[in-house]
N, C-alpha and C positions, 0 to 999 in steps of 0.2 A: 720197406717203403720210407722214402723222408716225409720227416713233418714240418709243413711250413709254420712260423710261428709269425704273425704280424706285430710289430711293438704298435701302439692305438686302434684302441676302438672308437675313435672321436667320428668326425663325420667323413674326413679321406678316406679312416682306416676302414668303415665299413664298403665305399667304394672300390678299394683293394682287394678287398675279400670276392667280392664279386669278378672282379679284373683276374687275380688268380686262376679264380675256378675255371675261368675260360682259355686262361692261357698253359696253365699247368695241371694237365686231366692225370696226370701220372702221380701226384703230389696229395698227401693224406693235408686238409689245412684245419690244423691241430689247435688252433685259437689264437688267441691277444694277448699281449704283457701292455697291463693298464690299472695304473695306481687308482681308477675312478671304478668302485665296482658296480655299480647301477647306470651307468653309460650305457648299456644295449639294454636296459629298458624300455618298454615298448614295440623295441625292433625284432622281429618272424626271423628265422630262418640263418640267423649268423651263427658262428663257434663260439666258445665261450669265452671267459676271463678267465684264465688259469694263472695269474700270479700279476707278478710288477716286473719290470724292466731290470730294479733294482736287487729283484732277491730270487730273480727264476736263475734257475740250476740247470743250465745246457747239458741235453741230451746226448746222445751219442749220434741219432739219425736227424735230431733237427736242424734245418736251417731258416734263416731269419731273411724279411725285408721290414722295411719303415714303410709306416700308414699316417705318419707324422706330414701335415702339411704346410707347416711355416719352416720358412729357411733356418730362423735363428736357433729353431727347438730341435731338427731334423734329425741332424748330423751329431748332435750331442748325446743324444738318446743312444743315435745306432751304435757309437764309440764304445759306448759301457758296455755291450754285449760284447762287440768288436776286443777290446781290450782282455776280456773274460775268455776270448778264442770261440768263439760264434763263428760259423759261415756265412754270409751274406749271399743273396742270390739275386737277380733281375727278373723284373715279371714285366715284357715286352705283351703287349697286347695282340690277339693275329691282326688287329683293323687298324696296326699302328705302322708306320713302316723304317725301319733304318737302312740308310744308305751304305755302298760298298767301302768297305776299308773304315769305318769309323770304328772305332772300340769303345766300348760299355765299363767303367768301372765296375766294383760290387754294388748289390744294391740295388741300382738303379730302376726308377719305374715310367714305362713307357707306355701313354693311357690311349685309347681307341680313337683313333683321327690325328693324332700328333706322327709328327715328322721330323726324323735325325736326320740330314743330311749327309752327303759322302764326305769321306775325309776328317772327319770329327774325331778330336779327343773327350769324351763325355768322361766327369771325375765319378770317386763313388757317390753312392746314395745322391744320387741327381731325380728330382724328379721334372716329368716334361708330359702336362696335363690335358686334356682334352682338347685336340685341333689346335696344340701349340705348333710352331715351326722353329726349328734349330737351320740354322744354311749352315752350308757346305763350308768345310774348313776353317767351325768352330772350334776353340779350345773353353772348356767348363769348366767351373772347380767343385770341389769335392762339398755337398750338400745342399746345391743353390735347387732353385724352383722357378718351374713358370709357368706360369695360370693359364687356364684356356686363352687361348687365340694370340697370347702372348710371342713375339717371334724376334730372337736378337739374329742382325742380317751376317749374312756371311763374311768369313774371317773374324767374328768377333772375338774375344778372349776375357771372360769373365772367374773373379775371382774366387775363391771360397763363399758359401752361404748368401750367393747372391738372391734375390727376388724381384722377378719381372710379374707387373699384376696384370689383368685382365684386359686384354688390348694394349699392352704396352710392347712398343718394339726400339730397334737401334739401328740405326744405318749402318753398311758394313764395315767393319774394318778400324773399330775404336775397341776401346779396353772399358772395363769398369772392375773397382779392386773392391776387395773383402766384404763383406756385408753390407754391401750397395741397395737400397730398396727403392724402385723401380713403379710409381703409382699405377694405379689401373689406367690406360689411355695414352699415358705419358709417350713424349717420340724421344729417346736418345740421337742427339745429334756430332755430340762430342765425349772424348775419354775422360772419366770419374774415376777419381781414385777413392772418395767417400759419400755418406751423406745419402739423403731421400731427396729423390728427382722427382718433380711434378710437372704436365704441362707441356703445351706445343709449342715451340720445341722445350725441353725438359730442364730446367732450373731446378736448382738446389733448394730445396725448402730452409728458410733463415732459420736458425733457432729459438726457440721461446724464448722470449726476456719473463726470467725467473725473477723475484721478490727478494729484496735483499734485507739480511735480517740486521 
């Protein structure tokens, strides 16, 4: 039997574990890799902590997904495993749905009410969270995230490690590049190639004026 290994037990990674179990009834889920060993303190009923990200020793039968919920930490985490020759899996939820002809990279997590659309290229380790919406004839990049209800409109094309927050959406058919962040609410109206977008429609947040020594 494979053993699923989730890298966090933060507060996604507990979410995951539950998301598994329902989606992968064939799957032994073997614990966490998490440098915090008192994290599932308090918490009934989860797997353990059986090592760190950094010093677990891959198995023969196991494979791995990320319970990591920020875009920036996500994909860096999954790497080191990835790099070590880990297999990465997807854990599609049954109350989630993906559309015909889109492909899943590795990794990926598909949370209960959330929607892939047809025709999608989704990168690896994507995740796409509760009653998010992906439209039809998205391209993803490899690590990004989108919070519940969060929805980039069809034809979008998003870079690497992007983040869309909570209500925040983008009209079809623009781009946003590399570690783009995306506020809760915010409406994408136009192509970003950097930078934190706030607001309706969604401006670049200025930079702090820093103190000069």
């Amino acid at each position: 039997m494979k053993r699923l290994i989730i890298i966090g037990a933060g507060k996604f990674g507990r979410e995951l574990a539950a998301y598994a179990e329902e989606s992968l009834p064939g799957l032994e889920i073997a614990g966490f890799l998490d440098s915090r060993p008192h994290v599932l303190d308090g918490y009934k009923g989860y797997p353990p902590i059986i090592g760190t990200v950094e010093d677990h020793a891959i198995g023969e039968n196991e494979v791995f997904v990320c319970g990591i919920g920020y875009a920036e930490s996500r994909l860096a985490y999954a790497e080191i495993i990835e790099h070590r020759g880990g297999k990465f899996i997807s854990v599609v939820h049954p109350r989630a749905y993906v559309g015909k002809n889109t492909i899943l990279g590795d990794g990926c997590v598909i949370a209960p009410g959330a929607v892939v659309s047809t025709d999608c290229k989704i990168g690896r380790h994507v995740l796409v969270n509760v009653n998010a919406h992906i439209g039809h004839d998205c391209v993803i990049g490899d690590g990004s995230v989108f919070a519940p209800l969060s929805c980039p409109g069809s034809s979008s094309k998003l870079g690497r490690r992007v983040f869309m927050g909570i209500g925040a959406c983008m009209t079809p058919d623009h781009e946003l590049g590399d570690d783009v962040y995306v506020a809760a609410g915010a409406v994408v109206t136009n192509s970003v190639t950097s930078g934190v977008l706030m607001g309706v429609p969604a401006r670049a947040k200025p930079p702090s004026k820093g103190t000069q020594n």
